[in-house]
GUBAFI-274729 format. One record per residue (C-alpha): x, y, z; residue in one letter. Coordinates in steps of 0.5 Angstrom, whole numbers, plus 500, padded with zeros to 3 digits. Example, Ala and Ser with C-alpha at 12.3 -4.5 7.8 and 13.67 -1.06 7.14 Angstrom:
<guros>
- 525 / 491 / 516 / A
- 527 / 498 / 514 / S
</guros>
This chain:
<guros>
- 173 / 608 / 372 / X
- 167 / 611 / 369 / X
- 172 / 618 / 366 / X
- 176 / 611 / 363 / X
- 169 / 608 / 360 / X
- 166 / 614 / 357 / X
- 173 / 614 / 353 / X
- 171 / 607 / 351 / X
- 165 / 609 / 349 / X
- 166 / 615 / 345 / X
- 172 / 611 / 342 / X
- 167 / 606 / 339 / X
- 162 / 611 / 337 / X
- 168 / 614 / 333 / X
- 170 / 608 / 330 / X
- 163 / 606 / 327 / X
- 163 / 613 / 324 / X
- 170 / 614 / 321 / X
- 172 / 614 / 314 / X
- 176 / 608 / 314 / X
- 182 / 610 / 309 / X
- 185 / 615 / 313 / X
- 184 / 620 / 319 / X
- 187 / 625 / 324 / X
- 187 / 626 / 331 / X
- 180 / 622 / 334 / X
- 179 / 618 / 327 / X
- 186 / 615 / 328 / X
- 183 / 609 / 332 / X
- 177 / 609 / 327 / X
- 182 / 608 / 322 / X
- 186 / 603 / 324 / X
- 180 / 598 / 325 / X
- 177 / 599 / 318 / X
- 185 / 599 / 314 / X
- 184 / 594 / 309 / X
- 186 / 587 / 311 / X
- 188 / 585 / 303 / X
- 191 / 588 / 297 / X
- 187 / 591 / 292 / X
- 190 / 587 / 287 / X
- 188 / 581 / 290 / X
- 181 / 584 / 293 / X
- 178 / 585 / 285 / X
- 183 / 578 / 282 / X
- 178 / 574 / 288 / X
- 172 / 579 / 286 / X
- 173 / 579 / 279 / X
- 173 / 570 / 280 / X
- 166 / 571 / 283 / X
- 164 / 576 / 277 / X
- 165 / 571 / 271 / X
- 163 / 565 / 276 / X
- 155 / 568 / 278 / X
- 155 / 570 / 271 / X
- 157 / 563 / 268 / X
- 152 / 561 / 273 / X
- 146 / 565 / 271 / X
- 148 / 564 / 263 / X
- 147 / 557 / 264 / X
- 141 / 558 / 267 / X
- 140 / 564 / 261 / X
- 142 / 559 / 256 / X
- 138 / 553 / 258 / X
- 131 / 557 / 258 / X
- 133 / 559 / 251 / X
- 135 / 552 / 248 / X
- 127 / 550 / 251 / X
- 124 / 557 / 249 / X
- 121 / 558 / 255 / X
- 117 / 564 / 255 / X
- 115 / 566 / 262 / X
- 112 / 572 / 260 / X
- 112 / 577 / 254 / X
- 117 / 582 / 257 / X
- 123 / 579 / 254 / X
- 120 / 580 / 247 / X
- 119 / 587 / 249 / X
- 126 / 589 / 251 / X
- 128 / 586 / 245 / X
- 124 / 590 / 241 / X
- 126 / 597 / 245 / X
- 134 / 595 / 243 / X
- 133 / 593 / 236 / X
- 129 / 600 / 235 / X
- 136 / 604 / 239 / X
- 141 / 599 / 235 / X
- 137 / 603 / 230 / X
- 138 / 609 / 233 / X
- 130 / 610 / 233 / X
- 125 / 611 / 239 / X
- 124 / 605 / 242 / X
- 116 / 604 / 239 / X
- 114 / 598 / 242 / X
- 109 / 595 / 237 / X
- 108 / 589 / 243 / X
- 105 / 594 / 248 / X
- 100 / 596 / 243 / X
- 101 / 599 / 235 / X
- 105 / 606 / 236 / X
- 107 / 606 / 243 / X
- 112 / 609 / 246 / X
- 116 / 605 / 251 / X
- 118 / 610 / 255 / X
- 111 / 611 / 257 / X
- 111 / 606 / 260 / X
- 117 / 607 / 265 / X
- 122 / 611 / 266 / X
- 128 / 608 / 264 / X
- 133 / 611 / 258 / X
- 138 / 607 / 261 / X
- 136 / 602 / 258 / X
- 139 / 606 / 250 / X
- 146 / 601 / 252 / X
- 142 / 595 / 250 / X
- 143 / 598 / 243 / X
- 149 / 595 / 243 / X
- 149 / 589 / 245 / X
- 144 / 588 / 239 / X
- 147 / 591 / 234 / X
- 152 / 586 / 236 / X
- 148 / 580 / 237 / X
- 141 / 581 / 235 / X
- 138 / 577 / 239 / X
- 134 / 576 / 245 / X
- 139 / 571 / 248 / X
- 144 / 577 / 248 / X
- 139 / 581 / 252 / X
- 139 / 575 / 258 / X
- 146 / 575 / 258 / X
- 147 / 582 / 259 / X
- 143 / 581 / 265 / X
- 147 / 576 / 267 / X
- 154 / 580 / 267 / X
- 150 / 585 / 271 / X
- 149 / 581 / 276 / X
- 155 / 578 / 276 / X
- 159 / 584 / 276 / X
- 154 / 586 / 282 / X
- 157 / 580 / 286 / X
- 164 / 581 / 284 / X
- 164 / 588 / 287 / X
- 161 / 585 / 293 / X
- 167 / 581 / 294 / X
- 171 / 585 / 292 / X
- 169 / 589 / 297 / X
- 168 / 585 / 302 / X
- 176 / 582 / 301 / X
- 179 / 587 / 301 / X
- 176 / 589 / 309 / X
- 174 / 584 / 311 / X
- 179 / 578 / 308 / X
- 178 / 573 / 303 / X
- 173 / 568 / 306 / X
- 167 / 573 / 308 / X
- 169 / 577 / 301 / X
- 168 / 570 / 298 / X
- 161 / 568 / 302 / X
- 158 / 575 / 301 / X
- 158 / 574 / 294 / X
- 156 / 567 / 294 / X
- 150 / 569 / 299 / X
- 148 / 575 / 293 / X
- 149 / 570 / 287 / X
- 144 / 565 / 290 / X
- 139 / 570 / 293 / X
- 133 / 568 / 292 / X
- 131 / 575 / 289 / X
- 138 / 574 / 285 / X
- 136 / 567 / 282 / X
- 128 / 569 / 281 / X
- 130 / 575 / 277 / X
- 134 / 570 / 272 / X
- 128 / 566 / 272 / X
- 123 / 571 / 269 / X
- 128 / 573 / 264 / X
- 131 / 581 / 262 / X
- 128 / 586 / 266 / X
- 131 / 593 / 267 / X
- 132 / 593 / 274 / X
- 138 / 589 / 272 / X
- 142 / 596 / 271 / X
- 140 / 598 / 278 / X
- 145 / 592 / 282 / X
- 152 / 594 / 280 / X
- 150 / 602 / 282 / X
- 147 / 600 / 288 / X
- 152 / 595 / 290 / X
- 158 / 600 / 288 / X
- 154 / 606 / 292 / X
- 152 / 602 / 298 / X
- 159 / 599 / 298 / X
- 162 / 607 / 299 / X
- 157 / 609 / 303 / X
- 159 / 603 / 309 / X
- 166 / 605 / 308 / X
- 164 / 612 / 309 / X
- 166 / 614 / 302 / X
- 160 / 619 / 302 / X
- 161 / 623 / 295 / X
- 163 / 617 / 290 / X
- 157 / 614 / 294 / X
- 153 / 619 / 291 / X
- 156 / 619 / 285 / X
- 154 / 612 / 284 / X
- 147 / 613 / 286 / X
- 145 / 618 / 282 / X
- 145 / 615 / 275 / X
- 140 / 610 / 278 / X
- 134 / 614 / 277 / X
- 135 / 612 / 269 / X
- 133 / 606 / 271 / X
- 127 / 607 / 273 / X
- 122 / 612 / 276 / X
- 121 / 609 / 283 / X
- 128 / 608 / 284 / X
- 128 / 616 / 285 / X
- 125 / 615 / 292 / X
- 131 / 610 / 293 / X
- 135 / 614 / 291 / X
- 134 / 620 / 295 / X
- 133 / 615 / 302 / X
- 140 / 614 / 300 / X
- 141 / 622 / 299 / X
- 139 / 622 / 307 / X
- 143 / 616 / 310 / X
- 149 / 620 / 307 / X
- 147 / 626 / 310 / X
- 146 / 622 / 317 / X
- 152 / 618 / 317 / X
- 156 / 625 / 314 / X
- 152 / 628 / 320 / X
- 154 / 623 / 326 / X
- 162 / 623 / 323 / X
- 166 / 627 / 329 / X
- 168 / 634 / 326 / X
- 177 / 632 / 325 / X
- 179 / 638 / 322 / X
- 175 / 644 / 324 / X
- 169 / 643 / 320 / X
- 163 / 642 / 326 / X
- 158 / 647 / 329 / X
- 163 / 651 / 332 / X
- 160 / 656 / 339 / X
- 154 / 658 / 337 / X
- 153 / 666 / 337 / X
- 153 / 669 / 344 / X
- 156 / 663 / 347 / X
- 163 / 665 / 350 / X
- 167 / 666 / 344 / X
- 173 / 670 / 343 / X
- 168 / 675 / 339 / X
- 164 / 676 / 346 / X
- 170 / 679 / 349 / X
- 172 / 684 / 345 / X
- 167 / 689 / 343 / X
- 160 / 686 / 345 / X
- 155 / 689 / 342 / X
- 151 / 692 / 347 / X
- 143 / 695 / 347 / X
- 142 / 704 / 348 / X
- 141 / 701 / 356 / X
- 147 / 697 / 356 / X
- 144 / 691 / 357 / X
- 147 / 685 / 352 / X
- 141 / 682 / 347 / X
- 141 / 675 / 347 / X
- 143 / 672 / 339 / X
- 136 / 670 / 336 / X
- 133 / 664 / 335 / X
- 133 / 665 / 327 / X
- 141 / 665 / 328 / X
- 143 / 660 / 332 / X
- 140 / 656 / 327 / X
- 142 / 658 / 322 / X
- 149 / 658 / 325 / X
- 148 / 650 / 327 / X
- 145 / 649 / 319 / X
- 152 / 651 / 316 / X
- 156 / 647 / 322 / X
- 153 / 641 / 319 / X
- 153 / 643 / 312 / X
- 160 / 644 / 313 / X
- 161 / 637 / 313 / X
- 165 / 633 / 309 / X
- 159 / 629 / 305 / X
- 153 / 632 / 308 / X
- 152 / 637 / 302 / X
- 152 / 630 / 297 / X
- 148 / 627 / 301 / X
- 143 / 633 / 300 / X
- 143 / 634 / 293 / X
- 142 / 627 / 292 / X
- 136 / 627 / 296 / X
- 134 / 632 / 292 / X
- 135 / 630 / 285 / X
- 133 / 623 / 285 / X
- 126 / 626 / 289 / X
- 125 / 630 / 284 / X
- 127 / 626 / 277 / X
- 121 / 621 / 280 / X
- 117 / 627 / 281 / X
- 118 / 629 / 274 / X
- 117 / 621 / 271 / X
- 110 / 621 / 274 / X
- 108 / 627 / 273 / X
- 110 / 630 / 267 / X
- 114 / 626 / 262 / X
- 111 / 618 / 263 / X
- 104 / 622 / 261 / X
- 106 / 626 / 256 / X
- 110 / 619 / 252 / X
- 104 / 614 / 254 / X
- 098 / 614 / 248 / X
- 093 / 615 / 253 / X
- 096 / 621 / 257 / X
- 096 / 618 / 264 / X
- 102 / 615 / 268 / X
- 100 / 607 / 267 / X
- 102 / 604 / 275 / X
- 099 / 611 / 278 / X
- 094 / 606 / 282 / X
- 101 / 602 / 284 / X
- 100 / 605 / 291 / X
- 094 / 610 / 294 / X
- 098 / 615 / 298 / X
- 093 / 618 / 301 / X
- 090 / 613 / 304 / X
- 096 / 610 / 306 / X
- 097 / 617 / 309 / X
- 090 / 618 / 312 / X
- 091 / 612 / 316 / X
- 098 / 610 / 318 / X
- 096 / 605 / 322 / X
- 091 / 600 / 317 / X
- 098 / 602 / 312 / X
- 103 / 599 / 316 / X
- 098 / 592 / 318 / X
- 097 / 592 / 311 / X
- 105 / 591 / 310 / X
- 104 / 584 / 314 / X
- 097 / 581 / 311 / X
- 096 / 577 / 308 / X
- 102 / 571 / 307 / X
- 105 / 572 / 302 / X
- 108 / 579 / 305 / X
- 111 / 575 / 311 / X
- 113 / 569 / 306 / X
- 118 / 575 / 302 / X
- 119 / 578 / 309 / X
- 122 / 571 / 312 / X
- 126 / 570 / 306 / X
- 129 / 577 / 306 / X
- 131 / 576 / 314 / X
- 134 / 570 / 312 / X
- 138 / 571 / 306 / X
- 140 / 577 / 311 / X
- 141 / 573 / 317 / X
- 138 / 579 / 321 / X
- 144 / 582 / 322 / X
- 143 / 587 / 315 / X
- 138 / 590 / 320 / X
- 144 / 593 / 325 / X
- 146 / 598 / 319 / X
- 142 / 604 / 317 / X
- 144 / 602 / 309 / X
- 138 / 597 / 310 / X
- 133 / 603 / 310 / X
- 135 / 603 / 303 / X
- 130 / 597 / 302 / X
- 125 / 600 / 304 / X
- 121 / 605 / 298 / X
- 121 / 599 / 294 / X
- 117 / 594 / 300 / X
- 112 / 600 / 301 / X
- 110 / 600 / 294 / X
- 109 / 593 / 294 / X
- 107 / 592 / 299 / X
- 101 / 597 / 300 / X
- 100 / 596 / 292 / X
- 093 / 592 / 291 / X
- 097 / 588 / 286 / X
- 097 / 581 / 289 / X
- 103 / 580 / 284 / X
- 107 / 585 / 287 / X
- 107 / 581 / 294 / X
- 111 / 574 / 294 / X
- 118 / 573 / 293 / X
- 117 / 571 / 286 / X
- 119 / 574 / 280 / X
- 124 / 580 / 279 / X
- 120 / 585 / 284 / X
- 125 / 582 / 289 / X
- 132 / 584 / 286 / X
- 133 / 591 / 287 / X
- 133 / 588 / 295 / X
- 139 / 585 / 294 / X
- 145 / 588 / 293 / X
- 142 / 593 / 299 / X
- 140 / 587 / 303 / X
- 148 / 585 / 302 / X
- 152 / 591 / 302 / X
- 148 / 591 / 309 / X
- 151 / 585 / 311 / X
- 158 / 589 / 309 / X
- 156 / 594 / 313 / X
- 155 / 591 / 319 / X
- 161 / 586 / 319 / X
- 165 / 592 / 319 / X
- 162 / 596 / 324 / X
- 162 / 590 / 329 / X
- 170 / 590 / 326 / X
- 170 / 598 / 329 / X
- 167 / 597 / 335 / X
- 172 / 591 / 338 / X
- 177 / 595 / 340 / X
- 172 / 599 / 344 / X
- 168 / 593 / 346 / X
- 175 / 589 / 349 / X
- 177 / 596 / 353 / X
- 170 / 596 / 356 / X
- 170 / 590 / 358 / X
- 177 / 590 / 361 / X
- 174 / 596 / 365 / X
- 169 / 594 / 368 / X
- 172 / 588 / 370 / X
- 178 / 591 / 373 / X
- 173 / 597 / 377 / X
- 168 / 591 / 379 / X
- 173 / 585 / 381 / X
- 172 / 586 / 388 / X
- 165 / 587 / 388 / X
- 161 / 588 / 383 / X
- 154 / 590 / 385 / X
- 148 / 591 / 382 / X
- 151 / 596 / 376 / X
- 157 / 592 / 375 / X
- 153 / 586 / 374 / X
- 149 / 590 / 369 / X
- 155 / 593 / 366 / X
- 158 / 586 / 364 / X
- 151 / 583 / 361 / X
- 151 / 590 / 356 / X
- 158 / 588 / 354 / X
- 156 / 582 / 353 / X
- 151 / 583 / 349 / X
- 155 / 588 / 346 / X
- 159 / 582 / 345 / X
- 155 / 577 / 342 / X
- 152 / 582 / 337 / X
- 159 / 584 / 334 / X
- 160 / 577 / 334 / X
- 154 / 575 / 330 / X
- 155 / 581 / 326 / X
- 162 / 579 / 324 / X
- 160 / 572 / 322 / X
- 154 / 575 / 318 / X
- 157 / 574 / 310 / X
- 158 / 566 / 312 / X
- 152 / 565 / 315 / X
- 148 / 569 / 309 / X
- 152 / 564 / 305 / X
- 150 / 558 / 309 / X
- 142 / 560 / 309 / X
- 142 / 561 / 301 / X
- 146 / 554 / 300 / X
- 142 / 551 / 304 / X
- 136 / 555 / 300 / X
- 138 / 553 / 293 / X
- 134 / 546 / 293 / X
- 127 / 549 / 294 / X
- 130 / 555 / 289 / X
- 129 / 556 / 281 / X
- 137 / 554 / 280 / X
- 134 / 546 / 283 / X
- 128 / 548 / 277 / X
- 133 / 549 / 272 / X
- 138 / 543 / 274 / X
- 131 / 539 / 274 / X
- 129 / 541 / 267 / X
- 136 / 541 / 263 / X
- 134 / 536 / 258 / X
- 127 / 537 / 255 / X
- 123 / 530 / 253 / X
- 121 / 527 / 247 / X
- 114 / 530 / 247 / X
- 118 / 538 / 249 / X
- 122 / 537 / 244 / X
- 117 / 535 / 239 / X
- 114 / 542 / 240 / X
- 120 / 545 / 241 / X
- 122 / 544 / 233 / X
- 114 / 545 / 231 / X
- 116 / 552 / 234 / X
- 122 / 553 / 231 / X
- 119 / 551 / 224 / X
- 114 / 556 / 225 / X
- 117 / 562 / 226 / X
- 122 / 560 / 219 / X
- 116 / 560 / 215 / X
- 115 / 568 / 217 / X
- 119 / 572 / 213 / X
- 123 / 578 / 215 / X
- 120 / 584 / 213 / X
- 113 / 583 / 214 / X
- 108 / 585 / 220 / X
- 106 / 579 / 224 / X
- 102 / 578 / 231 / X
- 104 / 572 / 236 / X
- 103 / 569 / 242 / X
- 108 / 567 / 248 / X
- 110 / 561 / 244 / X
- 115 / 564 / 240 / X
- 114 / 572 / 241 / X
- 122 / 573 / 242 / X
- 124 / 569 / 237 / X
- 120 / 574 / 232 / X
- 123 / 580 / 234 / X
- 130 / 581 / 230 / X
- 127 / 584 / 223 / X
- 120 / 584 / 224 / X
- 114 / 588 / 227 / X
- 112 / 583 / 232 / X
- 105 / 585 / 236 / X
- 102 / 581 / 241 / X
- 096 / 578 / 239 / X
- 092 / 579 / 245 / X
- 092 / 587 / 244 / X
- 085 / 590 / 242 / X
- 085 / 595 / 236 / X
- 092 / 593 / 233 / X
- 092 / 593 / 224 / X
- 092 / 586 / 222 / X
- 098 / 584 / 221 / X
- 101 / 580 / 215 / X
- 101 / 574 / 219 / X
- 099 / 570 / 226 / X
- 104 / 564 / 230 / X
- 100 / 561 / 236 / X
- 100 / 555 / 239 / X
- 093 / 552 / 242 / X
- 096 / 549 / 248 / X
- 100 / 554 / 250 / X
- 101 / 558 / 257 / X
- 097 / 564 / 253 / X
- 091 / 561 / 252 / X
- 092 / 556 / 259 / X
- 092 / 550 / 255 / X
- 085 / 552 / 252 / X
- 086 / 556 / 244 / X
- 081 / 557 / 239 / X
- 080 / 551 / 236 / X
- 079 / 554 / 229 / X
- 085 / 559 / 229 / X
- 082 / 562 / 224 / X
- 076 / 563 / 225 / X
- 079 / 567 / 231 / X
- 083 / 571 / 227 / X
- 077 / 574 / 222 / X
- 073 / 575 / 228 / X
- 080 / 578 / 232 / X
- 083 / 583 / 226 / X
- 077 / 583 / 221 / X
- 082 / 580 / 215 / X
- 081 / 573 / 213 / X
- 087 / 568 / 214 / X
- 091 / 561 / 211 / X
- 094 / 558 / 215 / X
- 100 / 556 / 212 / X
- 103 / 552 / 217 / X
- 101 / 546 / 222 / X
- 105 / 543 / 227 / X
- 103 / 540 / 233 / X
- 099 / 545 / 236 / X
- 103 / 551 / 234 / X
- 100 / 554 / 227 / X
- 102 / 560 / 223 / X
- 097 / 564 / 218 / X
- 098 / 569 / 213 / X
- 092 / 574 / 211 / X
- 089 / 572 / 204 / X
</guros>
């Protein structure tokens, strides 16, 4: 019985490894319960459904924002501007940020060029949020699509749904266009292959990700070292394992031993065998991918901070360099990992990633994935950073689901071997079973209820993020769909405010109607100290800016800000518009 078990077991475990699409010999099995369980045509006509579905969703979401003119921060504004200066074929100077600066001092993310586009096309803030929108729409769809097409069309349909209504996802709409947004579709395409154990398009699709943003070097080289170890546990099928090592009994032992002067045989070194088991496992399909990659996205992240933020920035330094103190992390490693859970509002983002993942996604080593971006948040004294609100969650998510993916097939593989274990022990243990058989039957048991749970994670991530969805930023929107009288008195104050600027001219502004200026005009922010007086000056006295609290003589405020006197030119509302005199 136990020669039968332990047949079981190392089917199983070849099972979990195996590359799904194909295999020889031991990966036969493997093969077999990863096959497909739809065509491709259909898996991607599903997927594609659940693309532009998410995308409509967050576009409603999008386009309701824009009708009220929210502006929740001016981030908005300052995309807008980098795309307008790359529409013009300019570096992106960024006047929002400061007078001159470059906005690739401020992070690393020369991706963001394809904004050029977009603007060029359609040159509006709006057109921004809608390419964010089809970014994570096209996120989803790949989930689904993949999901479909191994796991069958209604866990592909939930996996794409729960990721549509994340809250990382929903939140990130919220707060409009960040640059993160380009990372979704490549991680989900990467980790998607890598749980498929497609191990250099995997790669291939991780690394353009550290043109996102400096941090995602380091995601990107955790993704590098799961490649190498998944690529390092896979059985060698063909011939491509380690081999004997050196004066092991090989066929070279027999014929011609090297022998010392007094006859006696010397032992291979140290150096050797090592060196002998190193090419063993480089010899493995994926492991060399899985090194290169871990190499180039630690050291383009290294190269960002270091050299290249500082140079562009107009004070020389890396900006977020106090985002985390390493040293102190490293010198007290055990105040590091408390200060991962304190205070609350760490465990309030923790508890919603466990739940949005319904706790299965902690079965596969994709999860890992996750962890630079928790780490730097979590350990950062920014207390922004801590709370599941804002877009700081969103680069989780397409990890969080495509480990819920990974796990769903795992729990796919290991059932053949969980059924020929059971019937084993069953059939070796049916007279009397004992202490050891007992045990064995719970094991497998156990085994049994994990694979379950785990086979059904895509539906129950989807029933958690349903059931999330009134407490979330989509029941936000759904509730603020249609302004008041008194919001729409504003909204057209606003409106006539940014007409009476012409286009051309410098103009400085608060939140109330930053986005809006952009398209053919330099727009500062108001608050910026040291900036030239521009021509003109738009605030609003009530707004979120200035807390409800504006200065109640704008331009008095103006002369004591810029220096310059000022007319006011237009009032309405609360919302004011001066030109320098």
């Amino acid at each position: 019985m136990g020669s039968i078990v332990s047949r079981g077991r190392r089917a199983a475990t070849s099972g979990g490894e195996a590359d799904p699409t194909a295999g020889k010999g031991p990966h036969r099995a493997a093969g077999r319960a990863l096959a497909p369980r739809g065509s491709r045509r259909a898996a991607w006509t599903l997927g594609t459904v659940c693309a532009l579905a998410a995308a409509g969703l967050f576009s409603w979401m999008s386009v309701g924002q824009w009708e009220r003119w929210d502006s929740p921060s001016w981030d908005l504004a300052i995309f807008s501007q980098l795309a307008q200066d790359y529409a013009h074929l300019r570096a992106p100077i960024v006047d929002i940020k400061g007078h001159g600066f470059n906005l690739l001092g401020d992070h690393f993310h020369p991706l963001l060029i394809l904004l050029g586009p977009v603007w060029a096309l359609w040159p509006s803030g709006l057109a921004v949020m809608i390419t964010q929108d089809a970014l994570l729409g096209l996120g989803a769809g790949i989930l689904a699509g993949f999901g479909t097409r191994f796991l069958g069309w209604a866990r592909g349909l939930c996996l794409g749904t729960a990721f549509t209504l994340s809250f990382g996802v929903l939140e990130a709409v919220r707060v409009q266009f960040h640059e993160v947004a380009f990372a979704v579709p490549l991680l989900a395409m990467s980790l998607c292959l890598l749980a498929l154990r497609r191990l250099r398009a995997a790669a291939g699709w991780a690394a353009p990700l550290v043109f996102v943003k400096e941090d995602l070097g380091i995601t990107v080289a955790v993704i590098g070292l799961v490649i190498l170890w998944t690529a390092l546990r896979a059985p060698a099928a063909d011939g491509h394992g380690a081999g004997p090592e050196p004066g092991s009994g090989s066929a070279s032992e027999g014929s011609g031993e090297q022998r010392s002067a007094s006859g006696i045989r010397p032992a291979p070194g140290l150096c050797s065998a090592a060196a002998h088991r190193v090419r063993g496992a480089l010899r493995r399909p994926g492991a060399p991918a899985g090194i290169i990659l871990a190499c180039w996205g630690l050291a383009w992240s290294v190269l960002a901070v270091s050299v290249i933020l500082p140079a562009l920035n107009p004070r020389g330094t890396f900006d977020y360099a106090d985002k985390v103190d390493v040293p102190r992390a490293l010198g007290d490693p055990l105040q590091a990992f408390a200060q991962l859970f304190t205070p609350e509002a760490k465990l309030r983002t923790w508890g919603l990633l466990l739940l949005s993942g319904a706790l299965v996604f902690l079965r596969s080593p994709l999860s890992w994935v996750g962890l630079p971006t928790l780490v730097w948040r979590f350990l950062s004294p920014n207390e922004g950073y801590w709370g599941p609100t804002w877009h700081y969650s969103l680069v989780l998510m397409p990890v969080l689901f495509a480990a819920v993916f990974d796990a769903a097939l795992r729990a796919r593989a290991a059932a053949p071997a969980q059924r020929r274990r059971r019937e084993v022990v069953h059939q070796g243990d049916a007279g009397d079973p004992g202490a050891s058989g007992r045990a064995a039957v719970l094991r497998s048991r156990a085994r049994a209820t994990v694979d379950a749970v785990c086979a059904a994670g895509p539906v129950l991530a989807a029933v958690l993020a349903v059931a999330l969805v009134p407490s979330g930023p989509l029941a936000e929107a759904w509730r603020q769909r249609e302004p008041d009288a008194a919001q729409r008195q504003v909204i057209q104050a606003r409106q006539r405010a940014v007409e009476h600027v012409p286009e051309g001219v410098s103009v400085a502004a608060d939140l109330s109607v930053l986005t809006r200026l952009v398209p053919g005009r330099d727009v500062h922010w108001i608050g910026t100290a040291g900036d030239p007086a521009p021509e003109y000056l738009v605030l609003q006295t009530d707004g979120a800016t200035w807390g409800g609290r504006g200065p109640a003589d704008p331009g008095a405020y103006a002369r004591e800000h810029y220096g310059a006197s000022y007319d006011v030119v237009f009032r309405e509302q609360s919302v004011v518009v001066l030109r320098r005199a």
